[in-house]
C-alpha positions in Angstrom: 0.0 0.0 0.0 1.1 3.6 -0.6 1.9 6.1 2.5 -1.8 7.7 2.3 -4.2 7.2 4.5 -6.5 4.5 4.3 -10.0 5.4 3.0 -11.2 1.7 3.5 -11.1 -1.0 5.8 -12.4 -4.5 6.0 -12.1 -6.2 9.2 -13.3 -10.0 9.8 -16.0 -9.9 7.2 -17.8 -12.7 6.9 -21.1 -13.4 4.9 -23.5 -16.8 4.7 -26.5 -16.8 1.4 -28.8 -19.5 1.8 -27.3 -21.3 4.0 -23.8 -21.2 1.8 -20.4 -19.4 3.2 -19.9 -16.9 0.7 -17.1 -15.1 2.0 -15.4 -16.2 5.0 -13.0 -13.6 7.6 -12.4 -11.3 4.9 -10.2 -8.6 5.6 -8.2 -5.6 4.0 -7.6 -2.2 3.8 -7.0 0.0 0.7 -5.1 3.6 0.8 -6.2 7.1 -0.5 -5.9 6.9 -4.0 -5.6 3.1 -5.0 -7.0 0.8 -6.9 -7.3 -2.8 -5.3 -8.0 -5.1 -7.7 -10.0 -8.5 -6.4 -9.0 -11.1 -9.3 -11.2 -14.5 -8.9 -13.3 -17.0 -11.0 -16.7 -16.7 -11.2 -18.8 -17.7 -8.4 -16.2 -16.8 -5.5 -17.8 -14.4 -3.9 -16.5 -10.9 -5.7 -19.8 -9.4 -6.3 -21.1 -10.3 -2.9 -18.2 -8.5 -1.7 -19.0 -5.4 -3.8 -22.2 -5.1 -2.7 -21.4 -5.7 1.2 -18.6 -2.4 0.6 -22.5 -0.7 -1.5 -24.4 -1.6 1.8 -26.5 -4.2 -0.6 -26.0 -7.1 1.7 -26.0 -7.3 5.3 -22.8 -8.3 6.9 -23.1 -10.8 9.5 -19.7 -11.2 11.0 -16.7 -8.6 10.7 -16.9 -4.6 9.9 -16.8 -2.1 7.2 -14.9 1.3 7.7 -15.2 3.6 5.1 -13.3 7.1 5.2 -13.7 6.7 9.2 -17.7 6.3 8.5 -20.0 3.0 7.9 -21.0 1.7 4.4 -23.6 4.4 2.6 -24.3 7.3 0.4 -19.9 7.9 0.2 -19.2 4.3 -2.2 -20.6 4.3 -4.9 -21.4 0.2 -7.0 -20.9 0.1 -10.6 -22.6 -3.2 -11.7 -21.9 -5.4 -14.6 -25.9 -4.2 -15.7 -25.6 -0.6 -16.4 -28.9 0.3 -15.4 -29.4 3.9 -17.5 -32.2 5.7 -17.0 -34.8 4.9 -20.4 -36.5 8.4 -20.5 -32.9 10.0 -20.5 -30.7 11.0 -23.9 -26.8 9.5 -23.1 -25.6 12.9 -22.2 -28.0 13.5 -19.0 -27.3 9.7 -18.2 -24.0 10.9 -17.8 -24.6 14.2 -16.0 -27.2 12.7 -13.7 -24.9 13.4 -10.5 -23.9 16.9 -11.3 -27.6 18.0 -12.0 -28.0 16.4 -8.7 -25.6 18.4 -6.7 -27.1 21.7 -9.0 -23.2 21.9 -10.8 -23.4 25.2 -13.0 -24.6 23.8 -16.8 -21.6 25.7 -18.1 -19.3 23.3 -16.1 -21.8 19.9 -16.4 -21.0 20.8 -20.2 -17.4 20.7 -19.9 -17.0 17.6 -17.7 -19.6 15.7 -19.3 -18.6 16.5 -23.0 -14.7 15.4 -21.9 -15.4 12.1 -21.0 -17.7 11.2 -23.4 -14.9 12.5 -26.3 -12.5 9.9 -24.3 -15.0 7.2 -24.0 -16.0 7.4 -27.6 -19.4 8.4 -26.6 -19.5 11.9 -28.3 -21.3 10.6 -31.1 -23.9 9.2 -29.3 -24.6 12.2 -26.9 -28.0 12.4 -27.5 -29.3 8.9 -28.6 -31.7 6.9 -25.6 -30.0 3.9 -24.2 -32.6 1.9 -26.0 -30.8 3.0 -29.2 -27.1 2.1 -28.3 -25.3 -0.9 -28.1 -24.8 -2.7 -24.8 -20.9 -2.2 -24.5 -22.2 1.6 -25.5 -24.2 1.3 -22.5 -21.7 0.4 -19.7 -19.6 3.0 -21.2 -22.1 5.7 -19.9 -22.2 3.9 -16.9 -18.5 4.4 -16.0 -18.9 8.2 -17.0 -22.0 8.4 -15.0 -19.6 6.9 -12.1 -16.9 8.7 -12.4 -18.8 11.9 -12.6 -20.7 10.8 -9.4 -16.8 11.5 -7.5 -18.1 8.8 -4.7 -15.4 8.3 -2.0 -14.9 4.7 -3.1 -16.2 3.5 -6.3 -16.6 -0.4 -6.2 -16.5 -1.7 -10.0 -18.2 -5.1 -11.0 -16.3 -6.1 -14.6 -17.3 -3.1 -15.6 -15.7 -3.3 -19.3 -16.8 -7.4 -19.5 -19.5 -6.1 -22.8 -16.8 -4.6 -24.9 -15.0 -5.8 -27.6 -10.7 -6.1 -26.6 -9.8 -2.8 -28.4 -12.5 -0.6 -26.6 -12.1 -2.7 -23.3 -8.3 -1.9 -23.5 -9.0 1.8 -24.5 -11.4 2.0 -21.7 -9.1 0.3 -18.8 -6.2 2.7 -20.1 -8.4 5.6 -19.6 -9.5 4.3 -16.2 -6.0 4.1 -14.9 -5.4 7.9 -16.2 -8.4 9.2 -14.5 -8.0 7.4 -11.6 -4.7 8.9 -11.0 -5.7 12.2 -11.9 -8.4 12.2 -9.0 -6.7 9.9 -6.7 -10.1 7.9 -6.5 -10.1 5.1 -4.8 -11.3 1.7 -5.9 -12.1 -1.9 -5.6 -12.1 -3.2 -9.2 -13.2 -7.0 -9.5 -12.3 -9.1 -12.5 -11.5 -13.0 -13.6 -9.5 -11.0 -16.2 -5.6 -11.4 -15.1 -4.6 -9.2 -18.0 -7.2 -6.4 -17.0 -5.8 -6.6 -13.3 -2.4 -6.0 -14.4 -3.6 -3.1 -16.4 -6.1 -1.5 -13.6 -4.6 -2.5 -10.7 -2.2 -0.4 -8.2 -2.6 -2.7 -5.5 -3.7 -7.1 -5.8 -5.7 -9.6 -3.6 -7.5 -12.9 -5.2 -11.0 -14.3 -3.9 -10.9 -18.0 -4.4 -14.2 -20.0 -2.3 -14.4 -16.5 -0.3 -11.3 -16.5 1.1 -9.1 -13.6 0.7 -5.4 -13.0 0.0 -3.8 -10.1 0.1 -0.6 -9.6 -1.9 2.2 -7.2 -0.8 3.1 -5.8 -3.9 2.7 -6.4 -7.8 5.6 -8.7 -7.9 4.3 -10.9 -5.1 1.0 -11.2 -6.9 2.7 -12.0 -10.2 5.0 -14.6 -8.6 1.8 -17.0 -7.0 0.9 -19.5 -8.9 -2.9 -19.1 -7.8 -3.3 -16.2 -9.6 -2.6 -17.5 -12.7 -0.6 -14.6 -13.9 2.3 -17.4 -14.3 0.4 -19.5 -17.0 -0.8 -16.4 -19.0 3.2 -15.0 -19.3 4.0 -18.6 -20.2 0.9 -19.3 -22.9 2.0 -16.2 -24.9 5.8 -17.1 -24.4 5.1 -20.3 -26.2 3.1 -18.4 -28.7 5.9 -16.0 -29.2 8.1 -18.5 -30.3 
């Protein structure tokens, strides 16, 4: 972790779904400014996890500190559904937050058209959801997050709908804003590749059980994470 404070902490958590251990004595923290990516397969329990940090699920066992306060309004859960309003064009999608908080239009303008020029959304400022794609779609999402400025944003495979160039034009642009505004993130993916790119600090979720890795070289060297066979797959196909 970096010398900042920490804006979250997870302490013991522990969390049973129909009679099922989902995630069992989970605990870490994450510093001012990072990005803690939780790599794990699917069913493990990093959703669950997600929406424990959104105040979705109840947590049984354990506790949840969040920039010295309890779970609420200051994360903000960025599903894998992007869940757009219908009756709004993709521009107010986007500046949903700042109309909240009454932002002057002159500056709602500014940040909104920005991002949607980087996300490749500029074209489609003014369609309906119902008239985009769905990888169009969780692109307004992650503007509509970002815009929102939440304490922690928590970040379910956000780019899982788009194709590999605009998934890996969309993960470079989330590392540059998200060192830009020193936001601070839990970013879940099965993706090993996308961790590497996202990623400032690494744990994996394997049958809810957390490890936490001390830097990016120890999460590259375990074996778990499978980082080891991907470097090793496109060494053979290199040759």
């Amino acid at each position: 972790m970096s010398g900042l404070a920490d804006c979250l902490k997870i302490d013991g958590l522990s969390v049973r779904l129909g009679g099922r251990q989902i995630l069992a004595e989970v605990s870490f923290e994450v510093a001012q400014g990072e990005t803690l990516v939780v790599l794990g397969s699917s069913g493990c329990g990093k959703s669950t996890l997600l929406k424990c940090l959104a105040g979705l699920v109840s947590v049984e066992v354990g506790s949840i500190e969040i920039c010295g306060q309890g779970v609420g309004p200051q994360s903000l859960y960025l599903d894998q559904e992007p869940l757009l309003f219908e009756h709004l064009n993709v521009f107010e999608n986007a500046a949903f937050a700042l109309r909240m908080r009454r932002v002057a239009d002159v500056e709602v303008r500014r940040k909104v058209w920005g991002l949607l020029e980087a996300s490749g959304l500029a074209a489609e400022a003014l369609k309906k959801p119902q008239e985009i794609s769905g990888g169009q779609k969780q692109r307004v999402a992650f503007v509509r997050a970002l815009l929102a400025a939440p304490r922690v944003l928590l970040m379910d495979e956000p780019f899982a709908a788009l194709d590999a160039q605009t998934r890996a034009r969309m993960q470079s642009l989330f590392r540059e804003l998200a060192g830009q505004l020193q936001m601070t993130t839990v970013f879940v993916t099965h993706d090993v590749r996308e961790a590497l790119t996202v990623g400032t600090v690494f744990g994996r979720l394997s049958e809810g059980r957390f490890t936490a890795y001390r830097d990016r070289r120890a999460f590259v060297a375990d074996r778990e994470t499978g980082v080891q066979d991907e470097l090793e797959f496109w060494r053979a196909e290199g040759q």
